[in-house]
DOPA-307590 format. One record per residue (C-alpha): x, y, z; residue number from 1; residue in one letter. Coordinates in steps of 0.1 Angstrom, whole numbers, plus 5000, padded with zeros to 4 digits. Layout:
! DOPA-307590
@c1:X, c2:Y, c3:Z, resi:NUM, resn:A;
...
! end
This chain:
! DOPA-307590
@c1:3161, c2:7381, c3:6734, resi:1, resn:X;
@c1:3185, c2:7361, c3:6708, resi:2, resn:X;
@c1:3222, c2:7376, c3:6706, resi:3, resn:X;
@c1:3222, c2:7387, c3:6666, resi:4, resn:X;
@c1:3261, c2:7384, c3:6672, resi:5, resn:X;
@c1:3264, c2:7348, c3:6686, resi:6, resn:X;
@c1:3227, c2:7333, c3:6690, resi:7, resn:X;
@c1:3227, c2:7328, c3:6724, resi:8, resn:X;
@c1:3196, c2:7330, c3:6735, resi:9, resn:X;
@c1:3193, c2:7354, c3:6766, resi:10, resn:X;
@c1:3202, c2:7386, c3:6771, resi:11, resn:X;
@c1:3203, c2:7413, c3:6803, resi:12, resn:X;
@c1:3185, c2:7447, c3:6796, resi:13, resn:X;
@c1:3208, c2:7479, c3:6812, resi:14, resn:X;
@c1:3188, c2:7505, c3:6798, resi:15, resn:X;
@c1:3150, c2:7513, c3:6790, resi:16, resn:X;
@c1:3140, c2:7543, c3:6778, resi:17, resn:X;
@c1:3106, c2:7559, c3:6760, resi:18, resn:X;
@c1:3114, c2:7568, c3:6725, resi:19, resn:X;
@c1:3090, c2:7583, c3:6695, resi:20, resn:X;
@c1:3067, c2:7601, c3:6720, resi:21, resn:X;
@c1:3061, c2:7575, c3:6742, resi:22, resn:X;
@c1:3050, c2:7548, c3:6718, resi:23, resn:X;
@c1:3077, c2:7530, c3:6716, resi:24, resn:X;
@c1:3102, c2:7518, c3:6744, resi:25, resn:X;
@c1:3142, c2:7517, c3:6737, resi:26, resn:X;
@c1:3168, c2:7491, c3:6754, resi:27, resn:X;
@c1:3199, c2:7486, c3:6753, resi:28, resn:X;
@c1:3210, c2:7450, c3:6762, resi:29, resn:X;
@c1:3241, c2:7428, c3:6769, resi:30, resn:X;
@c1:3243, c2:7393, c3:6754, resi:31, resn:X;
@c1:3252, c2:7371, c3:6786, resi:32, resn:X;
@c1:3270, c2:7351, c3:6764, resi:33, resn:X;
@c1:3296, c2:7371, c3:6744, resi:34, resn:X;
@c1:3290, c2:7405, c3:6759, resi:35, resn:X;
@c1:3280, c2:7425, c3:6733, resi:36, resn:X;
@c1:3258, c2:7451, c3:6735, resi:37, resn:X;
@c1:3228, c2:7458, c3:6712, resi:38, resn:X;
@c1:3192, c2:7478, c3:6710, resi:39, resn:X;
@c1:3160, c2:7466, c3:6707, resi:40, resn:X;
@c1:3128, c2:7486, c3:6701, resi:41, resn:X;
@c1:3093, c2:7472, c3:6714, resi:42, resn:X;
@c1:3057, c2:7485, c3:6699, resi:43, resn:X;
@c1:3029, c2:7477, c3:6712, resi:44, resn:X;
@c1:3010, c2:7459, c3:6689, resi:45, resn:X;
@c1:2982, c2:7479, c3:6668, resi:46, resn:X;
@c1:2948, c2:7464, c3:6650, resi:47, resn:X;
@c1:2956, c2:7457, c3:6610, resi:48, resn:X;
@c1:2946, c2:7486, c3:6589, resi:49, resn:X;
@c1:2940, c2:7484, c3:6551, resi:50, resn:X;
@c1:2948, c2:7508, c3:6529, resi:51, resn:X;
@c1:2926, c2:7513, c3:6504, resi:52, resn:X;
@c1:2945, c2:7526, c3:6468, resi:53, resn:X;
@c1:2933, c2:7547, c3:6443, resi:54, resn:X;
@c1:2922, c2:7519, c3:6421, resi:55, resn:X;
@c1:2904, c2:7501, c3:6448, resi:56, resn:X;
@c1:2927, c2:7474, c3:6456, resi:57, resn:X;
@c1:2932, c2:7468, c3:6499, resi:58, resn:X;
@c1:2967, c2:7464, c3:6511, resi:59, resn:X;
@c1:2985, c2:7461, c3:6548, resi:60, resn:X;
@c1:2992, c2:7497, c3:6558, resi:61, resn:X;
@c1:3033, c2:7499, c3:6564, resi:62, resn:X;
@c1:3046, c2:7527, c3:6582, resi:63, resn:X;
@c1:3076, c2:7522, c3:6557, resi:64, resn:X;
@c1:3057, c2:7535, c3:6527, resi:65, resn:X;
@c1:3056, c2:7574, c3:6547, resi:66, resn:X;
@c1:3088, c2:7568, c3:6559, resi:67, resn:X;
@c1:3101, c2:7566, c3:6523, resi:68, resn:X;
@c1:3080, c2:7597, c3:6509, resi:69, resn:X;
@c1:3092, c2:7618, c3:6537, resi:70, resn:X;
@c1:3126, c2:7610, c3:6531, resi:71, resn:X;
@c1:3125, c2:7617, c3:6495, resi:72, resn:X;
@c1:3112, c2:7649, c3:6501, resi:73, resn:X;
@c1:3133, c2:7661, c3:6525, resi:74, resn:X;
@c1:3166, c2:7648, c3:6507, resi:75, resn:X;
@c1:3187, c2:7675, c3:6511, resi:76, resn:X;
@c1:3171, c2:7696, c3:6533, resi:77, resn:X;
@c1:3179, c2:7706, c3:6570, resi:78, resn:X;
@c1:3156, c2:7677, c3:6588, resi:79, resn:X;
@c1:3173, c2:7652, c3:6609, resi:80, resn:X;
@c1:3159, c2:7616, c3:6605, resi:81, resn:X;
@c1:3151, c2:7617, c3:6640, resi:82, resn:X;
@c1:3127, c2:7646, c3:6628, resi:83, resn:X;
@c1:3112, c2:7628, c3:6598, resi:84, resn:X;
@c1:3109, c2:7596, c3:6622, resi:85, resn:X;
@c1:3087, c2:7616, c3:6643, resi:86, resn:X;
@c1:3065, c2:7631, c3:6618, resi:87, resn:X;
@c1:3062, c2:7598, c3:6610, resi:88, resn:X;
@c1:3048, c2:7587, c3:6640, resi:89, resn:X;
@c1:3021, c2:7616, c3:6644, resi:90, resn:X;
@c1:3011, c2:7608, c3:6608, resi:91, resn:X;
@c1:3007, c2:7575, c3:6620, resi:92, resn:X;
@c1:2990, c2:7587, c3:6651, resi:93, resn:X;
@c1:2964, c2:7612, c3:6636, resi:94, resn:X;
@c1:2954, c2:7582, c3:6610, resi:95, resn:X;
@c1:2945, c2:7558, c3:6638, resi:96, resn:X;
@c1:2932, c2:7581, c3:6659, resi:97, resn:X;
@c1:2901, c2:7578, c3:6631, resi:98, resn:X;
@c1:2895, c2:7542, c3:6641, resi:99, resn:X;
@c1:2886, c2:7529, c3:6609, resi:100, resn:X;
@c1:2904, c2:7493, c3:6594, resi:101, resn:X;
@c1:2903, c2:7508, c3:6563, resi:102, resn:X;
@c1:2919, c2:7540, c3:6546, resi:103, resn:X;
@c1:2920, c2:7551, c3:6515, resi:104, resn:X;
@c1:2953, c2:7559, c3:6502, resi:105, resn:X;
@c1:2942, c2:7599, c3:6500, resi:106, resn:X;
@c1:2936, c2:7603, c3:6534, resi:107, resn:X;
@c1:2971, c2:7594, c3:6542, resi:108, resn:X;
@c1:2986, c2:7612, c3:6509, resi:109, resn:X;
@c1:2964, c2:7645, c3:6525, resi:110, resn:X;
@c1:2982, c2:7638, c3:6563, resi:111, resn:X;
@c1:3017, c2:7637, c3:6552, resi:112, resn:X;
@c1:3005, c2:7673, c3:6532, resi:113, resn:X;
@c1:2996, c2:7692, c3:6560, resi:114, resn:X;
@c1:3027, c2:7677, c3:6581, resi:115, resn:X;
@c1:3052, c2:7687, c3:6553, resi:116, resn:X;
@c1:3034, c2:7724, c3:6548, resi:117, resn:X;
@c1:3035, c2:7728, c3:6584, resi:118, resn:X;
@c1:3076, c2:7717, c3:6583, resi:119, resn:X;
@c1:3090, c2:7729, c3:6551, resi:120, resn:X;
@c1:3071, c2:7744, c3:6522, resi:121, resn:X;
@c1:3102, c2:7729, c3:6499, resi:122, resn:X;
@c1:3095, c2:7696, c3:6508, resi:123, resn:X;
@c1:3061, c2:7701, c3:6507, resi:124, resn:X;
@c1:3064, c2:7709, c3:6471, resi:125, resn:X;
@c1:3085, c2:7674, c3:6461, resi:126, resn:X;
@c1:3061, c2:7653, c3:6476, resi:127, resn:X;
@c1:3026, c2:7673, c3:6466, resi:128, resn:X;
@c1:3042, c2:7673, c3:6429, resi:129, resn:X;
@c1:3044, c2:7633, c3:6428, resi:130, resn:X;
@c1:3012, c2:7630, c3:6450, resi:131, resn:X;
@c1:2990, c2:7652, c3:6431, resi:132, resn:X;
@c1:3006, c2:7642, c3:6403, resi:133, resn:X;
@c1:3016, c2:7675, c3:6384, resi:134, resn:X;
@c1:3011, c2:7669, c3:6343, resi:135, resn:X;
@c1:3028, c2:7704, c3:6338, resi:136, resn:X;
@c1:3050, c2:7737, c3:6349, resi:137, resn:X;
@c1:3014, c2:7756, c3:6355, resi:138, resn:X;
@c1:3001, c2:7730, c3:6379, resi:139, resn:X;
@c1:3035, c2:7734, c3:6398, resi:140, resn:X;
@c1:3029, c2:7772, c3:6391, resi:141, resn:X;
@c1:2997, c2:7775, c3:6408, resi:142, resn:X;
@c1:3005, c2:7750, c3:6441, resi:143, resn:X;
@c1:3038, c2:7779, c3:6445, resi:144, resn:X;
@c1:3011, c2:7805, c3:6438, resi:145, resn:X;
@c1:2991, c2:7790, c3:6469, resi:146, resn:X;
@c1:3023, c2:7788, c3:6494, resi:147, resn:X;
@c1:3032, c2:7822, c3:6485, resi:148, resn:X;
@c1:2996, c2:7841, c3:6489, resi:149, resn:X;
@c1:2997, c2:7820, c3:6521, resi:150, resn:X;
@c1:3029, c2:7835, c3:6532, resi:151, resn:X;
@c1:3023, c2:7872, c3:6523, resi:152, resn:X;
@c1:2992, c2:7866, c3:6544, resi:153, resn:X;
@c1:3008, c2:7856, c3:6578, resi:154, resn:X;
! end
C-alpha cells in the first residue's frame, strides 16, 4: 500500500481488525519508509446495482447517497456517526440481500424509514418529510398522528 505521506510504495500492517459487522476489515499500517502510521479499510467487492429513480432514469447505487440522508436527519440528535455508519451498512445489507441489479429508488427511501422509526421517531420525521415529500402542515400532521397512535399503543 502507497504511503499518502511520502509515496513510498510499501507499507507493514500492525493491526487488523473486523469493523461494520464484519464486512469490512480495518488496518492500521506503518510506511517503511517514513514511519508514519495510517488506516486502511478493505471491502470486499459487491455486484453493481442500479438504482432505478422516480422518473425512470438508472444510476450506480452509492452508499454515500444514505449516508448523507441519515446524517441530515439525525443533525443534532444523540446518534454517534459510528451509529449512523452502521445503520448504514444494514440498510445496505437488507437491500442486497434481495438480489436484484436493479432497485428502484423507493425501495431504498422505504429501508432507511423503517431503520430511522425503529431509531428515532425525530429523525424519522426529517427525512419522511423530504422523502414523501410533505406539500403542507396537515401531511406533517397526520405522519405525527401515526407515530403517536403507534406509541400510545405499545
Amino acid at each position: 500500500m502507497k504511503c499518502p505521506f511520502c509515496g513510498f510504495p510499501d507499507s507493514k500492517v500492525i493491526d487488523s481488525r473486523s469493523a461494520d459487522g464484519g464486512q469490512v476489515i480495518r488496518r492500521r499500517r506503518e510506511c517503511k519508509e517514513c514511519g508514519k502510521r495510517f488506516t486502511t479499510f478493505e471491502r470486499f467487492e459487491q455486484f453493481p446495482v442500479a438504482v432505478i429513480k422516480r422518473n425512470g432514469d438508472k444510476e450506480p447505487y452509492r452508499r454515500e447517497k444514505i449516508l448523507i440522508g441519515l446524517k441530515k436527519a439525525f443533525e443534532k440528535r444523540p446518534v454517534t456517526s459510528q451509529q449512523i455508519e452502521d445503520m448504514a451498512t444494514e440498510i445496505e445489507a437488507e437491500l442486497r440481500a434481495e438480489g436484484k441489479s436493479e432497485i428502484p429508488s423507493s425501495s431504498i427511501g422505504m429501508a432507511v424509514l423503517r431503520k430511522l422509526k425503529e431509531v428515532d421517531e425525530v429523525a424519522y420525521l426529517r427525512f419522511a418529510s423530504v422523502y414523501k415529500e410533505f406539500k403542507d402542515l396537515s401531511e406533517f400532521q397526520s405522519e405525527l398522528g401515526q407515530l403517536l397512535e403507534k406509541k400510545e399503543r405499545e
